[in-house]
C-alpha positions as CSV (number, residue, x, y, z in Angstrom):
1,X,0.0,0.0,0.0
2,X,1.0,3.7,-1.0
3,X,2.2,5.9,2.0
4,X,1.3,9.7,1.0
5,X,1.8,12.8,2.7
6,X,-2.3,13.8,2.9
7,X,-4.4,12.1,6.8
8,X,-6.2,9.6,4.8
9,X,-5.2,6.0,5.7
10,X,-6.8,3.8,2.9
11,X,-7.4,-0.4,3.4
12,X,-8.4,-2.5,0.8
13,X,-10.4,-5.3,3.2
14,X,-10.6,-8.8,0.6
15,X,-13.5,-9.8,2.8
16,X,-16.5,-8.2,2.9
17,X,-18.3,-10.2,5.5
18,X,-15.6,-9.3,8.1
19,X,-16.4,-5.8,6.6
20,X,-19.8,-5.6,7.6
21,X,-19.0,-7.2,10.6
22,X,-16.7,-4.8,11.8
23,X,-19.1,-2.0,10.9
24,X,-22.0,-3.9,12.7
25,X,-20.3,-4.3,15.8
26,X,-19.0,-0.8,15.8
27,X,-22.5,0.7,15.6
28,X,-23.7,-1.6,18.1
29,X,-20.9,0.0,20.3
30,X,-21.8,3.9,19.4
31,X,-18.2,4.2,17.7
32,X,-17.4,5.1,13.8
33,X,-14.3,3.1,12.1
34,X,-12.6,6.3,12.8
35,X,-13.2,6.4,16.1
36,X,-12.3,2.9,16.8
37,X,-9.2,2.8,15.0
38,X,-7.4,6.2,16.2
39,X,-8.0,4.8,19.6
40,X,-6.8,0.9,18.5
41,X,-3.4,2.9,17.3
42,X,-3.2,5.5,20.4
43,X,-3.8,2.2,22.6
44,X,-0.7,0.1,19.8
45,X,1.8,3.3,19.9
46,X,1.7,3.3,23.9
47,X,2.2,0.2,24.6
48,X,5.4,0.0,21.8
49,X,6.5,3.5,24.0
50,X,5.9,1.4,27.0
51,X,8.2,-1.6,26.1
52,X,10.9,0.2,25.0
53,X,10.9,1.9,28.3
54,X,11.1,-1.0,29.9
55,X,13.8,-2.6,27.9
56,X,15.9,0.6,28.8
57,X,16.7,-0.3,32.5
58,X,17.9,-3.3,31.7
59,X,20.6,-2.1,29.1
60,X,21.5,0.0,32.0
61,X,21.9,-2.4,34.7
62,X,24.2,-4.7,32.0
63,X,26.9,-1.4,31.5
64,X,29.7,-1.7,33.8
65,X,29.6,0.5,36.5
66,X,33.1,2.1,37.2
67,X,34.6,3.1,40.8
68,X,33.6,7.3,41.5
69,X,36.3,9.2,39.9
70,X,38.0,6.2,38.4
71,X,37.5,8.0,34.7
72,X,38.7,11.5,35.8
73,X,42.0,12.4,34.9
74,X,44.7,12.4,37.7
75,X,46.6,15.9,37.9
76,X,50.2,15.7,37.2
């Protein structure tokens, strides 16, 4: 699929019936496919944000920790 610079986000869906589904479901819920998906992709991006965070402190705790002033230079 084409990536453009305008807000549309275009899906060709090969199956209508999970189509119609979705959209059934959707207005049984009181939600538009709009609706629906920005909050499916805020819900997505934050939890990807979330797992890198986590992933961070435990780089940190791998790194070597050096002695205080071990890598400060000695005066001659």
């Amino acid at each position: 699929m084409a990536v453009g610079k305008s807000r549309r986000i275009v899906i060709d869906v090969d199956d209508v019936i999970i189509k119609r589904r979705l959209h059934a479901a959707l207005a049984q819920d009181g939600l538009s496919l709009k609706d629906w998906f920005v909050s499916a992709v805020g819900e997505f991006l934050r939890s990807r944000e979330a797992s890198n965070q986590l992933e961070l402190p435990a780089l940190r705790a791998a790194e070597p920790v050096a002695p205080y002033g071990a890598l400060s230079k000695e005066k001659p």
